[in-house]
C-alpha positions in Angstrom: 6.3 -2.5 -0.2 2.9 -1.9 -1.8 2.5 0.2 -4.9 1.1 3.3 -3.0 3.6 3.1 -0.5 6.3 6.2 -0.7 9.7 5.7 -0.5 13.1 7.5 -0.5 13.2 9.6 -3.6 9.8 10.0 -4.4 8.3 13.6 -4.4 5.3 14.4 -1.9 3.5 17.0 -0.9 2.2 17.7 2.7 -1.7 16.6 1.9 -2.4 20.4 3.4 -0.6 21.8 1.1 2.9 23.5 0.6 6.3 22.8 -1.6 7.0 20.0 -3.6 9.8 17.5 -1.3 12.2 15.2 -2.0 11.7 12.0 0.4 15.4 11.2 1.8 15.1 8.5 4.0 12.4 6.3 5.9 13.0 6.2 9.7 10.3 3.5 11.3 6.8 5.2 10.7 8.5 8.9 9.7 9.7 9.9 6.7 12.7 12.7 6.2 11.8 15.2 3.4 13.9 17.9 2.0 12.9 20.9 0.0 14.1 24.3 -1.1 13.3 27.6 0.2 14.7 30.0 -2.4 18.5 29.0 -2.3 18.3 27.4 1.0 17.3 24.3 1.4 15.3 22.8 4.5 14.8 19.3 6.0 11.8 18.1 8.4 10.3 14.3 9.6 6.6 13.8 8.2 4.5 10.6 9.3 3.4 8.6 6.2 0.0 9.3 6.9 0.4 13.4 6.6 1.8 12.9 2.8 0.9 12.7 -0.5 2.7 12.0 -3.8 3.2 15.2 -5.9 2.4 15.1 -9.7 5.0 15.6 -11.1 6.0 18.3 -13.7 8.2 16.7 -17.3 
């Protein structure tokens, strides 16, 4: 695994743009994020390649 690469429990952002997500799992070239929406919270597959790491707030 290279030092770049991102893996389950990292936090990403969509590289468009959009909430701050929690990586899951990794499933081949896909990645499953989760992330709130007010008190709900959602779930989606992202390839690699669509994602960015978030900087994160202390």
């Amino acid at each position: 695994m290279s030092e770049n690469e991102i893996k389950p429990g990292d936090v990403v952002e969509l590289k468009s743009g959009g909430p701050e997500m929690t990586v899951a799992f990794a499933d081949g070239r896909q990645l499953y994020c989760r992330w709130f929406a007010g008190a709900d919270v959602k779930g989606e597959r992202f390839y690699a390649q669509e994602l960015k790491l978030a900087k994160v707030r202390d």
